[in-house]
PDB file as gemmi writes it, atoms N, CA and C in Angstrom:
CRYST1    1.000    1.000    1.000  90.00  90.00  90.00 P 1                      
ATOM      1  N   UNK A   1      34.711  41.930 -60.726  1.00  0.00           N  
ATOM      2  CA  UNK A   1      35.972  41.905 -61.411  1.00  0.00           C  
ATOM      3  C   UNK A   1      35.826  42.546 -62.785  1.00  0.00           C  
ATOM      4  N   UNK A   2      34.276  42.067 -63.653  1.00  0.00           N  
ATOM      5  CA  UNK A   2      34.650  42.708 -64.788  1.00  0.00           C  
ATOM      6  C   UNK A   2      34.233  43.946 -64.810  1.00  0.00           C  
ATOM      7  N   UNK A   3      33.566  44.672 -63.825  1.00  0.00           N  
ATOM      8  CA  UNK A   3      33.352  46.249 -63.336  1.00  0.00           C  
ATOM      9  C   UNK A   3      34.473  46.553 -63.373  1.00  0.00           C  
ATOM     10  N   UNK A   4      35.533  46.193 -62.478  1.00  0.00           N  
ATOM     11  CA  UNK A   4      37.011  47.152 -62.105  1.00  0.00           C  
ATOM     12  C   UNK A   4      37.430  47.705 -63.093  1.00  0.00           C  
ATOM     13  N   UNK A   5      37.569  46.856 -64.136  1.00  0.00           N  
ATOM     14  CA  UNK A   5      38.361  46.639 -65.532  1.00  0.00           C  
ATOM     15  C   UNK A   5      37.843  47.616 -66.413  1.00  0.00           C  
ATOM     16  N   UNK A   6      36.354  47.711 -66.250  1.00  0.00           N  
ATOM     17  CA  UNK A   6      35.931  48.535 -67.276  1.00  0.00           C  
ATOM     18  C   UNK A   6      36.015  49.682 -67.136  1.00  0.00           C  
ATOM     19  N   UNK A   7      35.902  49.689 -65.023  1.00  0.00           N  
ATOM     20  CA  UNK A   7      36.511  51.074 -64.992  1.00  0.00           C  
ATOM     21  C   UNK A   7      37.534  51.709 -65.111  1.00  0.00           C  
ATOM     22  N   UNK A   8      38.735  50.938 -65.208  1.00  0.00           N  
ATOM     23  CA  UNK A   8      40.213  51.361 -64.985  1.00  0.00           C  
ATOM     24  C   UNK A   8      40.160  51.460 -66.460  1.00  0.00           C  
ATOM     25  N   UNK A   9      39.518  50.859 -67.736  1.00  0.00           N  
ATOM     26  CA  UNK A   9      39.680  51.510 -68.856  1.00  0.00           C  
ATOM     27  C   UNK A   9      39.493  52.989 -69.224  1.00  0.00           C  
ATOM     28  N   UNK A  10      38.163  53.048 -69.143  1.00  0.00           N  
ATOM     29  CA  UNK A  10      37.678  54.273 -68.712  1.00  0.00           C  
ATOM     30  C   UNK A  10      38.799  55.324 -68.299  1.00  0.00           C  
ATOM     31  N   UNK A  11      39.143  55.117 -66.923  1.00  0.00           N  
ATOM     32  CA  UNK A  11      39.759  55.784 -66.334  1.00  0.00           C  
ATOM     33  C   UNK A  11      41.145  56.226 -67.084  1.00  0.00           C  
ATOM     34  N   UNK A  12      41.678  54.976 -67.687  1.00  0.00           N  
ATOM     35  CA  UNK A  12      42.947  55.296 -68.678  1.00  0.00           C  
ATOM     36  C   UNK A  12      42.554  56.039 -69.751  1.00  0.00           C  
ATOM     37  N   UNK A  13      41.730  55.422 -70.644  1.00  0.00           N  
ATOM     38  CA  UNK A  13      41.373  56.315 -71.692  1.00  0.00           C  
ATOM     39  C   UNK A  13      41.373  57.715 -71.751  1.00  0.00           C  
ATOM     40  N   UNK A  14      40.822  58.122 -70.783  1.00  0.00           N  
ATOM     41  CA  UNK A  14      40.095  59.483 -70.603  1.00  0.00           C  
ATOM     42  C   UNK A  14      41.505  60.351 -70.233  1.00  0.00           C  
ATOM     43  N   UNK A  15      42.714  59.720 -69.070  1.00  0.00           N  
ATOM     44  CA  UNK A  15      43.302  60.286 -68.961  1.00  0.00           C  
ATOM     45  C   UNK A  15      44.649  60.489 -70.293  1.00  0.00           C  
ATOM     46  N   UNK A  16      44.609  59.725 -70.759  1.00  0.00           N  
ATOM     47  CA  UNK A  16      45.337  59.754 -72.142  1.00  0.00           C  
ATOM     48  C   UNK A  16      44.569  60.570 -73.122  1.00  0.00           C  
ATOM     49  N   UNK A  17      43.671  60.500 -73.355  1.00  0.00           N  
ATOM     50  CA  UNK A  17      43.376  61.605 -74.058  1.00  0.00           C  
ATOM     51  C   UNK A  17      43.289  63.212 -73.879  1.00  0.00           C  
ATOM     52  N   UNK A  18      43.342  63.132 -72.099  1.00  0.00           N  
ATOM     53  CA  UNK A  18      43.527  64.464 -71.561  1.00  0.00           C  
ATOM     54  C   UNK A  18      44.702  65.071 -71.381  1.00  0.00           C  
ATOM     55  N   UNK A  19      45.841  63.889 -71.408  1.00  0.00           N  
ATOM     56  CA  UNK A  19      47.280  64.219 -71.702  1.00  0.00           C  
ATOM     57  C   UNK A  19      47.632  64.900 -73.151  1.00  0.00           C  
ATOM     58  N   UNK A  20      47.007  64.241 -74.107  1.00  0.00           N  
ATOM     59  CA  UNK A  20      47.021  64.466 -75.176  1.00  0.00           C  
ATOM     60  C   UNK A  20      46.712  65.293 -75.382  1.00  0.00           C  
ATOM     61  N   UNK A  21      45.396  66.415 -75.257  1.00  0.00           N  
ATOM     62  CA  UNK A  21      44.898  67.237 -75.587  1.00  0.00           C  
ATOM     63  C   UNK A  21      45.596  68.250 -74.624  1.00  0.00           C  
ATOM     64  N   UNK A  22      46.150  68.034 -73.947  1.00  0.00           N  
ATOM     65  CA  UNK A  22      46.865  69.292 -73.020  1.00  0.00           C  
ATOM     66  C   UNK A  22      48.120  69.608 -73.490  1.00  0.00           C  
ATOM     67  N   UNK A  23      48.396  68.635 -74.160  1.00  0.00           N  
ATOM     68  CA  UNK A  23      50.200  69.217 -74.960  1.00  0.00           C  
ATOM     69  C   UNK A  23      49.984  69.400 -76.508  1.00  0.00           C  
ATOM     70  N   UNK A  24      48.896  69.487 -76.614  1.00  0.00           N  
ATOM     71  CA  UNK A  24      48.780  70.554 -78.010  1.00  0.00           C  
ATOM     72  C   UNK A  24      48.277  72.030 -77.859  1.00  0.00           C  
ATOM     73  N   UNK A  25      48.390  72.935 -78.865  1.00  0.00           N  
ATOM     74  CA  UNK A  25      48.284  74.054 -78.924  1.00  0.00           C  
ATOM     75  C   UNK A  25      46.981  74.603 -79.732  1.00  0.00           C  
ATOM     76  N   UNK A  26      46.771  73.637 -80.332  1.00  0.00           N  
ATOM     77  CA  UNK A  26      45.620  73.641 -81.338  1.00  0.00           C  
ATOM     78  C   UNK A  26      43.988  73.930 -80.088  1.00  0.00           C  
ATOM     79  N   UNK A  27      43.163  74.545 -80.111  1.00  0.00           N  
ATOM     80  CA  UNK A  27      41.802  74.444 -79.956  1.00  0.00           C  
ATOM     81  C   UNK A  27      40.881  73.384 -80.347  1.00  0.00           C  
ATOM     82  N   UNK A  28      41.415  72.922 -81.926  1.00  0.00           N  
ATOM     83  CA  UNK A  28      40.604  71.989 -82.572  1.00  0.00           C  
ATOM     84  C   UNK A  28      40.830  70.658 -82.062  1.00  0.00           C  
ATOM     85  N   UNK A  29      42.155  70.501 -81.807  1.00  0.00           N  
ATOM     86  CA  UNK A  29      42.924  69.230 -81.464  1.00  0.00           C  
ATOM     87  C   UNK A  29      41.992  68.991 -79.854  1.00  0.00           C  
ATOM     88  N   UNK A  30      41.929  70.015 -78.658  1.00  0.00           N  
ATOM     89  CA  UNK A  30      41.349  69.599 -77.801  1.00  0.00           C  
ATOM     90  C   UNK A  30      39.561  69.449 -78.019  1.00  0.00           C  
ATOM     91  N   UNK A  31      39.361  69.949 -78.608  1.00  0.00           N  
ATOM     92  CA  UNK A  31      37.302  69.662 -78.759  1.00  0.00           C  
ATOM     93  C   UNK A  31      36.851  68.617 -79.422  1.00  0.00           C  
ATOM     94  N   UNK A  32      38.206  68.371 -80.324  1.00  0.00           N  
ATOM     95  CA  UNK A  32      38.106  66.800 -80.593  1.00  0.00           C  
ATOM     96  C   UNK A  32      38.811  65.646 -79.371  1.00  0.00           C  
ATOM     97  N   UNK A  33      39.606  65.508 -78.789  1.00  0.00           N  
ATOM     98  CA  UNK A  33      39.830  65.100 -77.563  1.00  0.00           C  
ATOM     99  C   UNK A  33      38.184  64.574 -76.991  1.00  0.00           C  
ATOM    100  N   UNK A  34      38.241  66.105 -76.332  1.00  0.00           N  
ATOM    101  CA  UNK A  34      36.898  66.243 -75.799  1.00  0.00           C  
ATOM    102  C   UNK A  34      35.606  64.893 -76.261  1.00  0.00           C  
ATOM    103  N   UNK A  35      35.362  65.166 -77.854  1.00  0.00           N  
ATOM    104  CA  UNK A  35      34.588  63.933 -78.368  1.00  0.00           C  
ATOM    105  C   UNK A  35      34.781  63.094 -78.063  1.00  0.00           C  
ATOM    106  N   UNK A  36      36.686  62.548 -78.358  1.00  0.00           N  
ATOM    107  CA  UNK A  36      36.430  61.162 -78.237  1.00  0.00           C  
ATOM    108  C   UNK A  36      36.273  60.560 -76.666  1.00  0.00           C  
ATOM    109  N   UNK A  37      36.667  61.670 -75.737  1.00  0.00           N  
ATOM    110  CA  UNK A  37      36.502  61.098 -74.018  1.00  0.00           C  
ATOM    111  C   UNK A  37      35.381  61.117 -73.667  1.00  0.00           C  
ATOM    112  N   UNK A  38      34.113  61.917 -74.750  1.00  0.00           N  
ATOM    113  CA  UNK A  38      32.848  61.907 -74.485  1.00  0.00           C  
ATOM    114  C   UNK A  38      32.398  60.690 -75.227  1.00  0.00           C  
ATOM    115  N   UNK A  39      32.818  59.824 -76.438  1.00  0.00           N  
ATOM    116  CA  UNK A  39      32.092  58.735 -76.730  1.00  0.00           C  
ATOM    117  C   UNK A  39      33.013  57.346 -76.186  1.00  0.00           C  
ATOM    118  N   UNK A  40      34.253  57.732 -75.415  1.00  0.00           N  
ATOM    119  CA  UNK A  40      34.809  56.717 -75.117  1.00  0.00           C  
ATOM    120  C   UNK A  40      34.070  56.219 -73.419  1.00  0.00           C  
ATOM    121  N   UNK A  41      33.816  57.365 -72.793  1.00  0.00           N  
ATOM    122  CA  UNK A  41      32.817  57.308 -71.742  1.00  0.00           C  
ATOM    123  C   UNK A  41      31.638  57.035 -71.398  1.00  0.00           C  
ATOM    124  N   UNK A  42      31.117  57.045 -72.735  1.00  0.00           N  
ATOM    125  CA  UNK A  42      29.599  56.621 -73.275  1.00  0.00           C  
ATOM    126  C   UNK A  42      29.433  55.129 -73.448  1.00  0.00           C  
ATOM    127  N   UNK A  43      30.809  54.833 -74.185  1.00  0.00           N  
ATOM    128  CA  UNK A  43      31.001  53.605 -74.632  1.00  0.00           C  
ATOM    129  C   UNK A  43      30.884  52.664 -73.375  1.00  0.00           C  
ATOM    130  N   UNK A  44      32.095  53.422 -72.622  1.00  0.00           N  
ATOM    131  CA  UNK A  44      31.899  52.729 -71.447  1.00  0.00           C  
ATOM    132  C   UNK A  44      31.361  52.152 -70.627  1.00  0.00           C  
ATOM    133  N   UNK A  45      30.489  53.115 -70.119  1.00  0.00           N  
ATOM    134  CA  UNK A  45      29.225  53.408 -69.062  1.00  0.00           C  
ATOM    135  C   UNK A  45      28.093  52.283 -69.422  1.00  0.00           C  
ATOM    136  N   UNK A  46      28.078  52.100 -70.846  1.00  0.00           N  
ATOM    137  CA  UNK A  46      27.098  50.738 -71.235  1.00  0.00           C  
ATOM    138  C   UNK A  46      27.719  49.638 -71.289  1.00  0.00           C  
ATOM    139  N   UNK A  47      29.372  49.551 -71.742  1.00  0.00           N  
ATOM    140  CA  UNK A  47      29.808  48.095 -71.298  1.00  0.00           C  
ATOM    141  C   UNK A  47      29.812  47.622 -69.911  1.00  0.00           C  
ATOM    142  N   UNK A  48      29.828  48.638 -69.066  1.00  0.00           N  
ATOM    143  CA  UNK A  48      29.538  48.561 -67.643  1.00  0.00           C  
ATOM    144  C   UNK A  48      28.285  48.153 -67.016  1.00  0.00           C  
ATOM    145  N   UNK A  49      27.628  48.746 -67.469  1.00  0.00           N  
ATOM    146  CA  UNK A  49      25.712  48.545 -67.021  1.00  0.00           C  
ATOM    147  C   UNK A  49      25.435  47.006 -67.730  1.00  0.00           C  
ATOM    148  N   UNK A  50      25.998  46.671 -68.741  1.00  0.00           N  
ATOM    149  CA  UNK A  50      25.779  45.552 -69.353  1.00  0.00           C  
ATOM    150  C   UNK A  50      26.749  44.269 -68.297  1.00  0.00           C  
ATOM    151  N   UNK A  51      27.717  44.574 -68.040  1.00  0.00           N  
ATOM    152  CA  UNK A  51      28.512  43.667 -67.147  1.00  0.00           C  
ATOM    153  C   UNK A  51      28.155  43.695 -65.689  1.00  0.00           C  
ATOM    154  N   UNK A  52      27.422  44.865 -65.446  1.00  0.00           N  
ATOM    155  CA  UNK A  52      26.772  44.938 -63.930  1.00  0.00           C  
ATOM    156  C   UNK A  52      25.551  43.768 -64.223  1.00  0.00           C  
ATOM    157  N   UNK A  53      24.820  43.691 -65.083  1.00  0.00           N  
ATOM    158  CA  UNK A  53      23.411  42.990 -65.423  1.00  0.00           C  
ATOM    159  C   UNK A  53      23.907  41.967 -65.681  1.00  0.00           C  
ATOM    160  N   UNK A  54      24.943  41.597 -66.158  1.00  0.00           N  
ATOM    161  CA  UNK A  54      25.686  40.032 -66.372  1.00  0.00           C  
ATOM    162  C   UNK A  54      25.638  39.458 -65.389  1.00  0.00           C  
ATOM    163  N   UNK A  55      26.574  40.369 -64.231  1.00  0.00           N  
ATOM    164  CA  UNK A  55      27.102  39.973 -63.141  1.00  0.00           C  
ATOM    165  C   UNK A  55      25.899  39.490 -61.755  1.00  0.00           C  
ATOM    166  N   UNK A  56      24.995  40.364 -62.057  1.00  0.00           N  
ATOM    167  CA  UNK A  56      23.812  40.095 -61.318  1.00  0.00           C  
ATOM    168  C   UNK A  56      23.318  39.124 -61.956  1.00  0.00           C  
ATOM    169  N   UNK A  57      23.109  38.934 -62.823  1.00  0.00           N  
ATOM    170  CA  UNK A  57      22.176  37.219 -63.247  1.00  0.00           C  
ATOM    171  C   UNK A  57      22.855  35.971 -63.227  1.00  0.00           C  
ATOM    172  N   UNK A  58      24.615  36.468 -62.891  1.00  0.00           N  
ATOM    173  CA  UNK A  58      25.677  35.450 -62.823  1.00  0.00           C  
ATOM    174  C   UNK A  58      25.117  35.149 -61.182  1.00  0.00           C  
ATOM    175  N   UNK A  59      25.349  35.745 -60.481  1.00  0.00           N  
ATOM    176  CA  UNK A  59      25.286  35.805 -58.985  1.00  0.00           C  
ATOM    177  C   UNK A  59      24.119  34.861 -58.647  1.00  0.00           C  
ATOM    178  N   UNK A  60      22.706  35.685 -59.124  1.00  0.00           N  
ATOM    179  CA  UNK A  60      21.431  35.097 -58.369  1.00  0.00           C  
ATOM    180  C   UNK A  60      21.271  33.636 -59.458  1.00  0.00           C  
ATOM    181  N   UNK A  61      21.422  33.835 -60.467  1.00  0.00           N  
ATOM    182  CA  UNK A  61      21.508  32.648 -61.403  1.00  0.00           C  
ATOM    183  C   UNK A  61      19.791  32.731 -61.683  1.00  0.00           C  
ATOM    184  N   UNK A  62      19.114  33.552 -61.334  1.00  0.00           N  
ATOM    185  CA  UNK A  62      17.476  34.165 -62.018  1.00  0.00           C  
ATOM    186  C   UNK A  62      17.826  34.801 -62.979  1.00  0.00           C  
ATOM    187  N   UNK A  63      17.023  34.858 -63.917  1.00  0.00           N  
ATOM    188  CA  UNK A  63      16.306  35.856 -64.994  1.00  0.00           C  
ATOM    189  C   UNK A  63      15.265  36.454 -65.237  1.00  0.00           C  
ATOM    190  N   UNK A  64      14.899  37.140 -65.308  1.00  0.00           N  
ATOM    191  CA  UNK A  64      13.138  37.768 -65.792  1.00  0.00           C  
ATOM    192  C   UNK A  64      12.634  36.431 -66.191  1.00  0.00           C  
ATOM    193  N   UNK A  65      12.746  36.373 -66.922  1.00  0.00           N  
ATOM    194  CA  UNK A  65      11.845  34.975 -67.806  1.00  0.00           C  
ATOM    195  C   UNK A  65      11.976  33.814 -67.395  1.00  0.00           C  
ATOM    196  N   UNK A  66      13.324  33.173 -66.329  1.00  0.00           N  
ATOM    197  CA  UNK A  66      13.204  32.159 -65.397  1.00  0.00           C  
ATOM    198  C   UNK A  66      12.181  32.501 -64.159  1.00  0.00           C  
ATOM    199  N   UNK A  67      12.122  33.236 -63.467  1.00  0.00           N  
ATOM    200  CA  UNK A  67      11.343  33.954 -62.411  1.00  0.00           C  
ATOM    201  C   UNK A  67      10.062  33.761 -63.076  1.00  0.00           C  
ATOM    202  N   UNK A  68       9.421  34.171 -63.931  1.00  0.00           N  
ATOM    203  CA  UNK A  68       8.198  34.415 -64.685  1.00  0.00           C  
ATOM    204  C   UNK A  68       7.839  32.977 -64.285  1.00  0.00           C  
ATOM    205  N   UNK A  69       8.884  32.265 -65.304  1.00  0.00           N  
ATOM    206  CA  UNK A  69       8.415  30.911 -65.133  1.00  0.00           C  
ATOM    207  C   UNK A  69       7.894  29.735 -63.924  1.00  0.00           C  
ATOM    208  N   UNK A  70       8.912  30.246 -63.238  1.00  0.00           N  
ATOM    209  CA  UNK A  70       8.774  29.693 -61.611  1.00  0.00           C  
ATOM    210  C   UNK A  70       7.470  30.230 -61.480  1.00  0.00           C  
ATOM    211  N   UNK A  71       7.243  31.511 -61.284  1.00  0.00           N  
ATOM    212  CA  UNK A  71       6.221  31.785 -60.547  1.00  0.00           C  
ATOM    213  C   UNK A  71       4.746  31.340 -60.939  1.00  0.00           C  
ATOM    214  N   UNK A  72       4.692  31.455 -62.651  1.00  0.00           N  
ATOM    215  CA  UNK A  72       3.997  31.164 -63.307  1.00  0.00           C  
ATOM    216  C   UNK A  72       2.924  29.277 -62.700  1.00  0.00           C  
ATOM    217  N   UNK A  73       4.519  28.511 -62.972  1.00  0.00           N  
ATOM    218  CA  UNK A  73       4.075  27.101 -62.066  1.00  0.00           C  
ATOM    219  C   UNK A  73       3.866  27.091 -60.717  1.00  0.00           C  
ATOM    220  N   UNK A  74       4.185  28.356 -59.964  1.00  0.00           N  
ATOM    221  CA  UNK A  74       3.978  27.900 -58.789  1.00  0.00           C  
ATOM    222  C   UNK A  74       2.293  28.175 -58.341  1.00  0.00           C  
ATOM    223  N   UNK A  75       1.764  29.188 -59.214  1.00  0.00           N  
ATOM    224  CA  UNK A  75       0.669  30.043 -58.562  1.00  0.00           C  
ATOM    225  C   UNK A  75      -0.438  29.196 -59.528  1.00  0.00           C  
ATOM    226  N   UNK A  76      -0.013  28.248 -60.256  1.00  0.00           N  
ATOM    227  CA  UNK A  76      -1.166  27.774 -61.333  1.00  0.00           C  
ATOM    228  C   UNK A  76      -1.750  26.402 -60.895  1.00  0.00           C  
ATOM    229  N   UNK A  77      -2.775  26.556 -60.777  1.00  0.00           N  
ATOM    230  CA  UNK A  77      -3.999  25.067 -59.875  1.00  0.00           C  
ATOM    231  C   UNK A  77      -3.275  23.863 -60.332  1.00  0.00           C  
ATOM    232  N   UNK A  78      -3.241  24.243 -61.867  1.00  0.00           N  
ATOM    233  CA  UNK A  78      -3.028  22.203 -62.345  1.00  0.00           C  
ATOM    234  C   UNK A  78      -1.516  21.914 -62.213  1.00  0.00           C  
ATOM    235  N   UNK A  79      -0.919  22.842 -61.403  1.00  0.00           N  
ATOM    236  CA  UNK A  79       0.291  22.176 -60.856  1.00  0.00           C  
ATOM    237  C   UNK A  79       0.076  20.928 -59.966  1.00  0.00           C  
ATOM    238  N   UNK A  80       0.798  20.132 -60.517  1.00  0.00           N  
ATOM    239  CA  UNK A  80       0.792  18.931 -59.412  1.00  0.00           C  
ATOM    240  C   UNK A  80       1.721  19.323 -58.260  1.00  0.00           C  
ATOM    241  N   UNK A  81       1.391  18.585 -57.115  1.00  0.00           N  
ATOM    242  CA  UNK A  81       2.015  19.271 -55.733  1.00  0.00           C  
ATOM    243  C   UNK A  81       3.564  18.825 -55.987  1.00  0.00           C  
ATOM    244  N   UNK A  82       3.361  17.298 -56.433  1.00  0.00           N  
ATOM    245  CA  UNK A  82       5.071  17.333 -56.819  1.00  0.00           C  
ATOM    246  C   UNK A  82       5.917  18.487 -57.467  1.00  0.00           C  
ATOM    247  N   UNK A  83       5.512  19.122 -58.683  1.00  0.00           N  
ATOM    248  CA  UNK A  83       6.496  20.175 -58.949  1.00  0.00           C  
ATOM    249  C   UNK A  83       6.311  21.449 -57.844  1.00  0.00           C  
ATOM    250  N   UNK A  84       5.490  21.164 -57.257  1.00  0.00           N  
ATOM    251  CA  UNK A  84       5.762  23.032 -56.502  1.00  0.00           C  
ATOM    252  C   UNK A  84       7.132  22.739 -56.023  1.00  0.00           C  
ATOM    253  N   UNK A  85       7.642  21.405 -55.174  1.00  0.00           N  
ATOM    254  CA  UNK A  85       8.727  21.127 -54.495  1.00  0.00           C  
ATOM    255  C   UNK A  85       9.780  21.579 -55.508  1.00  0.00           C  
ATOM    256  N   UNK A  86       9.752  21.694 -56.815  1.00  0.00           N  
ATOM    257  CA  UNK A  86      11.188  22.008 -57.645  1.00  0.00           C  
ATOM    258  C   UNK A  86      10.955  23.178 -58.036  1.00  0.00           C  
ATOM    259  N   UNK A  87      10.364  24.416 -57.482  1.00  0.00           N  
ATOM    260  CA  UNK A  87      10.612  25.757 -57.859  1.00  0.00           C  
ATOM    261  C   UNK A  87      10.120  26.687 -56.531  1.00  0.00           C  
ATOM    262  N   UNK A  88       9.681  25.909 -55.156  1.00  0.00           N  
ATOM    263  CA  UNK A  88       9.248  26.616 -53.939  1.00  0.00           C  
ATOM    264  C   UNK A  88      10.167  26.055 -53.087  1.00  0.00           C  
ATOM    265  N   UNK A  89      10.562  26.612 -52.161  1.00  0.00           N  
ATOM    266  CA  UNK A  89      11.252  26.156 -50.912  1.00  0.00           C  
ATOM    267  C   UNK A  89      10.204  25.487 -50.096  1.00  0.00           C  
ATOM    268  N   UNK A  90      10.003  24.407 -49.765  1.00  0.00           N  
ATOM    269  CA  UNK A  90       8.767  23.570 -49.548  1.00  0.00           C  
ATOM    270  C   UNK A  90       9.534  22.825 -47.721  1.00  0.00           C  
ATOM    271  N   UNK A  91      10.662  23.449 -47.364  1.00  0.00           N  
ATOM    272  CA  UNK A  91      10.997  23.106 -46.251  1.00  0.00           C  
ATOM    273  C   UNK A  91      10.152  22.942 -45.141  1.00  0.00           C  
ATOM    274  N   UNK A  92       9.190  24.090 -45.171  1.00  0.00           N  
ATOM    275  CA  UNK A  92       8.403  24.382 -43.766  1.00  0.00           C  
ATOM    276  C   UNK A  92       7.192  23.467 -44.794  1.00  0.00           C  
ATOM    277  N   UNK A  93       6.601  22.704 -44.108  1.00  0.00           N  
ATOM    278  CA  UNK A  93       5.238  22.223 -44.782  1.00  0.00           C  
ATOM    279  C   UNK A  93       3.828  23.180 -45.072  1.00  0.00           C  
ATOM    280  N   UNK A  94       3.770  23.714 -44.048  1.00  0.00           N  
ATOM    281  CA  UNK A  94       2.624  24.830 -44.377  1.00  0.00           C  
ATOM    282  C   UNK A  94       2.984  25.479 -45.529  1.00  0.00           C  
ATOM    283  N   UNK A  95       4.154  25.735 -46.106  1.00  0.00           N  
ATOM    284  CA  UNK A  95       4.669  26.980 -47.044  1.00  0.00           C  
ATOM    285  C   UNK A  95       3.645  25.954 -48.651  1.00  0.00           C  
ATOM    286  N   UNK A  96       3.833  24.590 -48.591  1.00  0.00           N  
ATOM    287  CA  UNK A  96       3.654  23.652 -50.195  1.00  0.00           C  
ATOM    288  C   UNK A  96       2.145  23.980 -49.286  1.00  0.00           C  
ATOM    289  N   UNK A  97       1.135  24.091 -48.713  1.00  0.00           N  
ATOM    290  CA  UNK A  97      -0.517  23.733 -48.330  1.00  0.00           C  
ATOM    291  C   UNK A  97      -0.577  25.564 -48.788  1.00  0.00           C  
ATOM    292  N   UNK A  98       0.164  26.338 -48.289  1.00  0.00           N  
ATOM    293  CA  UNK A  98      -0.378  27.827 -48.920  1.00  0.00           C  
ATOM    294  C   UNK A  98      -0.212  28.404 -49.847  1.00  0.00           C  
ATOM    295  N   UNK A  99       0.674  27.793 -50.659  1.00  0.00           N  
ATOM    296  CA  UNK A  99       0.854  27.870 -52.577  1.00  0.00           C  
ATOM    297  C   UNK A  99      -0.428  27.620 -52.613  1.00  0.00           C  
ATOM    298  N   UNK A 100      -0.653  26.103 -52.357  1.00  0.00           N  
ATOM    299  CA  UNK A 100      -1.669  24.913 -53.336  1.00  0.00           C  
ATOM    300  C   UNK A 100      -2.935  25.931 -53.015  1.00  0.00           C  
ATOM    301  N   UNK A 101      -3.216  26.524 -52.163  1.00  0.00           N  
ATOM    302  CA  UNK A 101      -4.554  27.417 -51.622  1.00  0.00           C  
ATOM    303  C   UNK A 101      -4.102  28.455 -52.229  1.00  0.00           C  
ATOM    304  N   UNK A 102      -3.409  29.369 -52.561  1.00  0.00           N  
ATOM    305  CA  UNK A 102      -3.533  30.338 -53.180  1.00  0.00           C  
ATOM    306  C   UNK A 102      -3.993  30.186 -54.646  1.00  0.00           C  
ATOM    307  N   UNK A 103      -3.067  28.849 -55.069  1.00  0.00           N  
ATOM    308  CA  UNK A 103      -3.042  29.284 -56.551  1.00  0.00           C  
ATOM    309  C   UNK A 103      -5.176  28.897 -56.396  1.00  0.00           C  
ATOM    310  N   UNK A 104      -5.440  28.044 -56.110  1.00  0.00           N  
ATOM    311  CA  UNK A 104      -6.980  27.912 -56.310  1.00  0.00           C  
ATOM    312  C   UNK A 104      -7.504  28.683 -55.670  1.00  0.00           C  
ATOM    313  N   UNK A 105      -7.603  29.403 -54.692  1.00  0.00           N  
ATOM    314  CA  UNK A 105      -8.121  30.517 -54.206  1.00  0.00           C  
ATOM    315  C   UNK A 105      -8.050  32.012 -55.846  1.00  0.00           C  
ATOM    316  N   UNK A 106      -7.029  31.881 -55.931  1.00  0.00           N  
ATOM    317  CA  UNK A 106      -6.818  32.987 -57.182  1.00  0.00           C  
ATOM    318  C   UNK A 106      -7.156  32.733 -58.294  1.00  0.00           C  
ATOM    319  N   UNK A 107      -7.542  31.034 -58.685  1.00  0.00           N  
ATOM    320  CA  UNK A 107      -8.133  30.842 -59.836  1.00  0.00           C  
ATOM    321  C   UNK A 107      -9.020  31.110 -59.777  1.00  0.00           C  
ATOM    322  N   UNK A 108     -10.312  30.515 -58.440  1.00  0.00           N  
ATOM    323  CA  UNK A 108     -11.532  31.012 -58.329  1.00  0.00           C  
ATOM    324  C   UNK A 108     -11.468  32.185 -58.527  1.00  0.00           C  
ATOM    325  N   UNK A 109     -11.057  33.230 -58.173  1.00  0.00           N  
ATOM    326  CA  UNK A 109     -11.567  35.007 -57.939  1.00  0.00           C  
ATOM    327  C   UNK A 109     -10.769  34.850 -59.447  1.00  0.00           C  
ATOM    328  N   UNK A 110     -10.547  34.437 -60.596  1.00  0.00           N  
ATOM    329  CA  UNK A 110     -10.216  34.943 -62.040  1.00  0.00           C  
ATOM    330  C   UNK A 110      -8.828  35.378 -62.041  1.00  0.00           C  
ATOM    331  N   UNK A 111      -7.739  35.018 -61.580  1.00  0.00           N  
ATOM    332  CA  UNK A 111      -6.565  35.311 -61.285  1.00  0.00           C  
ATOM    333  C   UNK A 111      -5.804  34.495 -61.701  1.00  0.00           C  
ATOM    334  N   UNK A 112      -5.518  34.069 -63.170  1.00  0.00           N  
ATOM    335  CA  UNK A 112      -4.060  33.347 -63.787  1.00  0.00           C  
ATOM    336  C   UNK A 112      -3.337  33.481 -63.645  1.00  0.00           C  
ATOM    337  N   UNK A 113      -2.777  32.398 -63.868  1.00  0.00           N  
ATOM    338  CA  UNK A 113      -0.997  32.468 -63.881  1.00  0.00           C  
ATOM    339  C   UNK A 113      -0.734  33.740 -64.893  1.00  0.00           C  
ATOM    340  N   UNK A 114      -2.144  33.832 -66.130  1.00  0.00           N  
ATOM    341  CA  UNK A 114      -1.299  35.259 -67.134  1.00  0.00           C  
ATOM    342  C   UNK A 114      -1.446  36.259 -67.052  1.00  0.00           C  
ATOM    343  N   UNK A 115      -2.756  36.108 -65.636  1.00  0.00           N  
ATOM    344  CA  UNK A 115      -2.509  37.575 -65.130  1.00  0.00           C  
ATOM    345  C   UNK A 115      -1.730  37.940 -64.356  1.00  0.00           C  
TER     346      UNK A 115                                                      
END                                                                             
């Protein structure tokens, strides 16, 4: 929803200023046009990419740095088995026995959570 919007701005903007610049006579009047549909498009294109990246972290409800975190507890030995259950899908039982073996399997071979 807030994609559409930003595009139909866009889309207005640009054409209003192309109206504009087509019913003058001036040269100068259109290359300035021109600018502002080139920084009003610019403008755009990042309120967009920024509301696409909203919209995706709205959706999955992850973040880089939530993810980090999860993973961080999930793959680290002195996790107690109780928390793996609040950041692993622990439905299938084998899935909580092959965390708990990895993460100590990967501590042995030198493999942190910070690496």
């Amino acid at each position: 929803m807030k994609i559409r919007k930003s595009a139909a701005v866009v889309a207005l903007a640009g054409a209003a200023l192309f109206a504009t610049a087509a019913c003058s006579d001036s040269s100068d009047s259109v290359d300035e046009a021109t600018s502002k549909v080139s920084t009003a498009v610019a403008s755009a294109a990042s309120e967009v990419s920024t509301a696409v990246e909203d919209a995706v972290d709205e959706v999955t409800g992850l973040s880089t740095s939530k993810a980090q975190e999860i993973l961080r507890k999930a793959v680290d030995p002195a996790t107690p088995a109780e928390e793996i259950d609040s950041v692993v899908d622990t439905s299938d039982p084998a899935t909580k026995a092959a965390i708990i073996a990895f993460a100590k399997g990967s501590s042995a071979a030198g493999y942190t959570p910070d690496i």
